[in-house]
C-alpha positions in Angstrom: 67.8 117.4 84.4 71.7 117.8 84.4 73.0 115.2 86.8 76.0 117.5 87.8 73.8 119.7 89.6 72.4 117.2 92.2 76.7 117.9 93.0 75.5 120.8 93.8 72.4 119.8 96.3 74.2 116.9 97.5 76.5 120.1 99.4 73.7 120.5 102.1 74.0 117.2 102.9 77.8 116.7 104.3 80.3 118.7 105.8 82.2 121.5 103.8 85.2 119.5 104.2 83.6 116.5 103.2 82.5 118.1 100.1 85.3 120.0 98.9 87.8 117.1 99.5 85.9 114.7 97.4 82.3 115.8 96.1 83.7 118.9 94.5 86.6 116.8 92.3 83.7 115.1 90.2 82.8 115.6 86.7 79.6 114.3 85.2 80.5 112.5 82.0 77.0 113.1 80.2 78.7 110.7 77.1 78.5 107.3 79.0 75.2 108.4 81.3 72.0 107.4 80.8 68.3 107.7 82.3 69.2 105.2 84.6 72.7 105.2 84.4 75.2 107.7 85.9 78.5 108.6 85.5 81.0 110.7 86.9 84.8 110.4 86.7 87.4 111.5 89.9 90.8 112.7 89.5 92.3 109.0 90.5 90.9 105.3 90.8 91.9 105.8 94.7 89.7 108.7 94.9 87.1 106.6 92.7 87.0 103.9 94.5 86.2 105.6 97.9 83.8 108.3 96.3 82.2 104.8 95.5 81.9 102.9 98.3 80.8 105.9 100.7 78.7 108.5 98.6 77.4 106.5 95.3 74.0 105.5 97.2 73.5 108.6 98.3 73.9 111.0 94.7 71.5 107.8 93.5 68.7 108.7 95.9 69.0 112.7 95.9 68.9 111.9 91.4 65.7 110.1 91.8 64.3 112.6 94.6 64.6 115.2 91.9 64.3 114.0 88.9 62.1 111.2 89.4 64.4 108.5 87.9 66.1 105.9 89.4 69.6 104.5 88.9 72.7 103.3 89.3 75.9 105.5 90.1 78.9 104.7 89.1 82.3 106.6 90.1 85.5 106.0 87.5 89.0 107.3 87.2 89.5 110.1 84.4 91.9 107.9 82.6 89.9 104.6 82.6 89.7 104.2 78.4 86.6 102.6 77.0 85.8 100.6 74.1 83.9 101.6 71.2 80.6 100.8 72.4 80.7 102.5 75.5 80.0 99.1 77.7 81.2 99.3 81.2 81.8 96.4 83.1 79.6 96.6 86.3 80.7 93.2 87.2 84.1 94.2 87.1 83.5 97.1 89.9 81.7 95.1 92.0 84.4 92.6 92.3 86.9 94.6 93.2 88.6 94.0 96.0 88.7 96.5 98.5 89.1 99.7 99.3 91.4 101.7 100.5 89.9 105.0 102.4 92.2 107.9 101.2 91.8 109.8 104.7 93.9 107.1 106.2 97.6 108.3 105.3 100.9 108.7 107.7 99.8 112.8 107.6 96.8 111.8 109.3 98.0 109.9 111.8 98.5 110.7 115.5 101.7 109.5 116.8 101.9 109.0 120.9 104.1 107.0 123.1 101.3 104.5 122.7 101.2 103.5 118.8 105.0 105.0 117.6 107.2 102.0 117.0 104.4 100.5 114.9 104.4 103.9 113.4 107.8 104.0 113.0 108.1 100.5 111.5 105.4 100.6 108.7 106.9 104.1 107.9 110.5 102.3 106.9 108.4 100.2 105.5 107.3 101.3 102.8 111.1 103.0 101.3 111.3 101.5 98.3 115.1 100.0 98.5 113.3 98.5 101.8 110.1 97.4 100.7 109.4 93.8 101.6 113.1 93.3 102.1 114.2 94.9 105.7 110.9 94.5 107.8 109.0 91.3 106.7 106.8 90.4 107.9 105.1 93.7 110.7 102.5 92.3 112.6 100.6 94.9 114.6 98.6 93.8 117.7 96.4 95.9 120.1 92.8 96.4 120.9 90.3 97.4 118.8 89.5 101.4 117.7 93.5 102.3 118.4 94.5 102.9 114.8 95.7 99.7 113.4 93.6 99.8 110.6 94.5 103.4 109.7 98.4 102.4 109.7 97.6 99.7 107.4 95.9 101.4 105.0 98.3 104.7 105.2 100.9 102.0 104.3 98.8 101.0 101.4 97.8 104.4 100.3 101.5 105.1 100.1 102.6 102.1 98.0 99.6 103.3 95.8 101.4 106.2 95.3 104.5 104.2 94.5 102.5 102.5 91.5 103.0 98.8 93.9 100.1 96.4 93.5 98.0 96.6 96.9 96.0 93.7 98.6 94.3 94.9 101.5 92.0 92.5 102.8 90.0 91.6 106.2 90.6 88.3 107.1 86.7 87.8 106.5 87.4 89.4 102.9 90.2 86.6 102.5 87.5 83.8 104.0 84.8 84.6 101.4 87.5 85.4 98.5 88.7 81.6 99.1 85.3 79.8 99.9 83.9 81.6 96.2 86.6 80.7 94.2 86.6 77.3 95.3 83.1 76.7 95.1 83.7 78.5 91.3 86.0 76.2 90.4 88.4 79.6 89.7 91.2 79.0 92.4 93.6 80.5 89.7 92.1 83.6 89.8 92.3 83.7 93.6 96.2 83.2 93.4 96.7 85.4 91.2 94.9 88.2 93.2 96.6 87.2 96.3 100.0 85.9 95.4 101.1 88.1 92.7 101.2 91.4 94.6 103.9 94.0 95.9 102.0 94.5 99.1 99.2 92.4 101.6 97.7 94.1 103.9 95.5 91.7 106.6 93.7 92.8 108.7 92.3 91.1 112.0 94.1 87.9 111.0 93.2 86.3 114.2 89.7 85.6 112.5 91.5 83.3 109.8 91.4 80.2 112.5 87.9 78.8 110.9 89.1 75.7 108.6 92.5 74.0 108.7 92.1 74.1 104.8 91.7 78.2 104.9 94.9 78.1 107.3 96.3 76.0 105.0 95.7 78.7 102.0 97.2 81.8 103.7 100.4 80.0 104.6 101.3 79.0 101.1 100.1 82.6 100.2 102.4 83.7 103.0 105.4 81.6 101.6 104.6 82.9 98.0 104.2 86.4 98.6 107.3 86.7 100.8 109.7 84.6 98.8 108.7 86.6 96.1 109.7 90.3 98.4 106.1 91.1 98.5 105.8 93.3 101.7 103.3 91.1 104.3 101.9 93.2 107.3 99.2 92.2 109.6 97.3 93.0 112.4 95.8 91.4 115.3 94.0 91.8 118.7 96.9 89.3 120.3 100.8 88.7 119.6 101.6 85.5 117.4 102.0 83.7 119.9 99.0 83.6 121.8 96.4 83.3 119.0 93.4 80.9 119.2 92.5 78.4 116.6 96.0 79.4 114.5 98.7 77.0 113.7 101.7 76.5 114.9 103.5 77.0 111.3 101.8 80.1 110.9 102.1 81.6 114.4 106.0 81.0 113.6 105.7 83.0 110.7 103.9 85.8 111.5 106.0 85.8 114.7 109.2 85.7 112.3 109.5 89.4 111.9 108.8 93.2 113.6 106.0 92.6 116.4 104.5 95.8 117.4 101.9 96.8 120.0 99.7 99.7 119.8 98.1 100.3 123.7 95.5 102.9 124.9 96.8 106.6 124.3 97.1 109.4 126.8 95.6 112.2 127.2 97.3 114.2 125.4 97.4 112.1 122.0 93.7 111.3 122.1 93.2 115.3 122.8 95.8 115.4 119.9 93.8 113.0 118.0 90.5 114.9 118.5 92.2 118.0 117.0 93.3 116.4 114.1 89.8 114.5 113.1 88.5 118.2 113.4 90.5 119.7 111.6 90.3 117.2 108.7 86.0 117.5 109.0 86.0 121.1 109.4 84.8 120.9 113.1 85.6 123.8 115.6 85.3 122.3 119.5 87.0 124.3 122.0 89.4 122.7 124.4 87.2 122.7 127.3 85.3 120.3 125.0 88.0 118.4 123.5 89.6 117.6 127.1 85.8 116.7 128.0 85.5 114.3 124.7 88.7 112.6 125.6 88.4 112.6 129.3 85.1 110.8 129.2 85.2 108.4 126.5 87.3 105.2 126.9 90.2 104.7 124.6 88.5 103.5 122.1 89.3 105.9 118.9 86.9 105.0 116.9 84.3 105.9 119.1 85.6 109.1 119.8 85.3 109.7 115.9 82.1 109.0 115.8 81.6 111.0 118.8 82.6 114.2 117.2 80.9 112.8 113.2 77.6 112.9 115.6 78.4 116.5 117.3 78.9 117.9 113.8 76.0 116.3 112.0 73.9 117.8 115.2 75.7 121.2 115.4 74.4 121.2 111.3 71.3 119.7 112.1 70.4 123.0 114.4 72.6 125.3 112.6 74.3 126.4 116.4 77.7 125.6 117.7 78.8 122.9 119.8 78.9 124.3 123.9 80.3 121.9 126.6 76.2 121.7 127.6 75.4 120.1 124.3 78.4 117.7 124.4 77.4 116.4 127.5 74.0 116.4 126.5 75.1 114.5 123.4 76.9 111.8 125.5 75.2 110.9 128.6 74.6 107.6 126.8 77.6 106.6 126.7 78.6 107.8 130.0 76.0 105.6 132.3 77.9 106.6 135.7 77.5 104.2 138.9 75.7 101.7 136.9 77.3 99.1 139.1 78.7 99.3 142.3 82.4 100.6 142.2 85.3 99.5 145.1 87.6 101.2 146.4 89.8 98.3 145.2 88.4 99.0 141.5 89.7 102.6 141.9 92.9 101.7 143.8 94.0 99.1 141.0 93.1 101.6 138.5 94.9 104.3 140.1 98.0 101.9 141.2 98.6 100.6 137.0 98.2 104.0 135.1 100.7 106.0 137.8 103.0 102.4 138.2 102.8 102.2 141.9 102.4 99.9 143.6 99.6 99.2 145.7 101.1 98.3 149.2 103.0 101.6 148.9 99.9 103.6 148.6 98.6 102.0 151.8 101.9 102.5 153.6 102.2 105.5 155.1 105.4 106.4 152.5 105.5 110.5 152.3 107.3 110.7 148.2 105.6 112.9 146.3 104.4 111.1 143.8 103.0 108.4 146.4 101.0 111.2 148.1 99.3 112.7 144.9 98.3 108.7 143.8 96.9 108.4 147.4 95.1 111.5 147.4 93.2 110.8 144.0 92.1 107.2 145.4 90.5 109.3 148.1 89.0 111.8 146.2 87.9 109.4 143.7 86.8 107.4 146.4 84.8 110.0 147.9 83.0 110.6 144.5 82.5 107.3 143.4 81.7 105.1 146.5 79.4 105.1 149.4 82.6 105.0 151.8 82.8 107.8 154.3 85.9 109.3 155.6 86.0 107.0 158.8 85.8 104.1 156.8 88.5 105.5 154.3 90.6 106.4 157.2 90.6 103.2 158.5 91.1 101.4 155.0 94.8 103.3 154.8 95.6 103.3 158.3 95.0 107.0 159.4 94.4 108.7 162.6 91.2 109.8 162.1 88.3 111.0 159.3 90.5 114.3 159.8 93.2 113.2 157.8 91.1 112.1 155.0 89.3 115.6 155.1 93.6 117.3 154.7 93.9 114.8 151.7 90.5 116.1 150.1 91.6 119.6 150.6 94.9 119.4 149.3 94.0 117.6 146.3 91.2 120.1 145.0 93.7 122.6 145.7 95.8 120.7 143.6 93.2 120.7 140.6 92.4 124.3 140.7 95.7 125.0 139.9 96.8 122.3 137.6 94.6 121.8 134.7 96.3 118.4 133.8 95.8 116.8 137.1 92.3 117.8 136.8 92.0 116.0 133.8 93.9 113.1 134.5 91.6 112.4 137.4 88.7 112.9 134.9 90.3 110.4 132.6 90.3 107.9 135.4 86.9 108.4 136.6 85.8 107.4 133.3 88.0 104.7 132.7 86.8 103.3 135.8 83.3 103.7 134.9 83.6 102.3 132.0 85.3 99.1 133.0 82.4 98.5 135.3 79.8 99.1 132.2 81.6 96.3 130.5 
């Protein structure tokens, strides 16, 4: 059968958006296929490379499904120029390096108060009268699923584009890279891969503290590649400076340049975040669901991605639209409430660090405004999450009577039926609290 129509099958099988943003850009070259050997060709060796690496497998199994013959897939650029005899290099695709996924660009990103400096930085970054020259080393820290990896790969997508030379590499990928072309007996081809590039991209380079001899490695590949204005940006769980297992040479290093932090985002950029992953997968969620989504799951932004990937392969899967019962249906897994018993003092230091009060003023009897509303969502929150009744709260903040704590109830759900952000933001923190006490 003509391979190009499995193209065609393979449609059912993702998203529209999916399909027409990559599936749809390939051309079956019936020249260099075979029985067991397929080719197709993509508009770019970017786009190659990441039709590769996610969808290859899966044209393979829907070719032998219908046709009843197995093989290989293989996913080339339209100007890759072949030799006489039509051979093509296998080894050479399996050892490339990595790859870059095309969907992580600067467009794509999600700037907040939480992630823009590092934003900002890798953007001037990558100016070409700037490039390894102004900001050199970057070295991006924050927890995992906040974007890092999507900033380091925008900023390698976009020297791409440039026509740079690109390493991006895990620090695993720079491990197993060393310990094989040692073993091999190759360590010039390992320099030359590493040390002779525009741009090197690391990623989780607090994983490089196995051998002193790996160490040893990336800090002459550090020298080389800067000395030489390669542009050198990392990232990191920690700052330099507090790194296990790392040198001291190399902490100075990558401390010798632009340190940024990405932290948790607000609401509004994970609701903002949400959006935009929808809108790149052809996903409609109302906002009742988005605020839902990003009100009840963590910070992690990763996980809400896959959150929403597992809505729409659901809401395909049934061929019905997402409601707000589904969602919740859909993630009551993840959202195991009073597993363990919550404090008051869990909620109050929750409460007390995302509205920056302190927490002797929120047990004073202080009347500022902004004191008040904190106070009053400690006690509604209190109310929902704890066993404690109102005597017992009255008593924990110094008030007359359960009578007062029945006032604060009141006034807050008053509050919430008028302000839609309030109501979230207590949402968000009922969550976050939750989840802290699942971890």
């Amino acid at each position: 059968m003509d391979a190009s129509e499995i193209l065609n099958s393979f449609k059912k099988e993702i998203n529209e958006s999916e399909y027409e943003n990559f599936i749809s850009h390939l051309k079956f070259n019936e020249k260099l296929s075979k029985n067991d050997f397929l080719v197709f060709t993509a508009s770019n060796e970017l786009m190659a490379k990441f039709i590769q690496s996610r969808y290859a497998e899966k044209i393979a199994y829907f070719y032998e499904v219908q046709s009843g013959n197995k093989a290989k897939v293989n996913i080339q650029a339209q100007n890759i120029k072949h030799s006489r005899t039509n051979k093509i290099d296998i080894k050479a695709i399996k050892d490339q390096s990595t790859i870059l996924n095309p969907s992580f660009t600067f467009e794509s990103f999600v700037v907040g108060d939480s992630n823009e400096y590092a934003y900002k930085t890798c953007k001037a970054s990558i100016d070409k009268d700037k490039l390894g020259k102004l900001y050199n080393p970057i070295f991006i820290y924050g927890p995992t699923g906040l974007g890092k990896t999507h900033l380091l790969q925008a900023v390698g997508n976009a020297c791409l584009e440039m026509g740079k030379k690109v390493i991006y590499a895990t620090s695993a990928n720079f491990i197993n890279d060393f310990t094989s072309h040692l073993t091999n007996k190759t360590m010039e081809k390992f320099h030359e891969k590493y040390r002779n590039c525009d741009v090197l991209l690391i990623d989780d380079v607090q994983f490089l503290g196995k051998t002193d001899k790996i160490q040893e490695e990336f800090f002459f590949t550090f020298n080389e590649v800067k000395e030489k204005f390669g542009q050198i940006i990392m990232t990191s769980d920690n700052p330099p400076n507090v790194l296990k297992g790392i040198t001291e040479r190399l902490k100075s290093r990558f401390a010798n340049g632009i340190i940024a932090d990405i932290t948790p985002p607000q609401l509004d950029t994970k609701m903002a975040i949400i959006r935009k992953k929808c809108e790149f997968n052809g996903i409609h969620l109302n906002n009742e669901i988005i605020s839902y989504i990003a009100t009840s799951m963590g910070d992690n932004i990763r996980e809400i991605e896959g959150m929403i990937t597992n809505l729409n392969a659901y809401s395909r899967l049934i061929d019905q639209e997402i409601t707000l019962e589904i969602t919740k249906t859909m993630m009551k897994d993840h959202i195991k409430e009073k597993k363990k018993i919550i404090s008051i003092e869990d909620i109050l230091s929750l409460v007390c660090k995302e509205t920056n009060i302190k927490i002797s003023d929120l047990k004073s009897n202080k009347k500022t405004q902004n004191i008040v509303t904190a106070r009053r969502i400690v006690i509604f929150l209190a109310r929902e999450l704890t066993s404690m009744s109102m005597p017992t709260l009255a008593k924990f903040f110094e008030m007359k009577d359960h009578t007062a704590i029945s006032h604060n109830i009141k006034k807050i759900n008053e509050m919430i039926e008028k302000d839609s952000e309030l109501k979230y933001k207590i949402e968000e923190f009922k969550n976050k609290i939750l989840i802290k006490k699942q971890s």
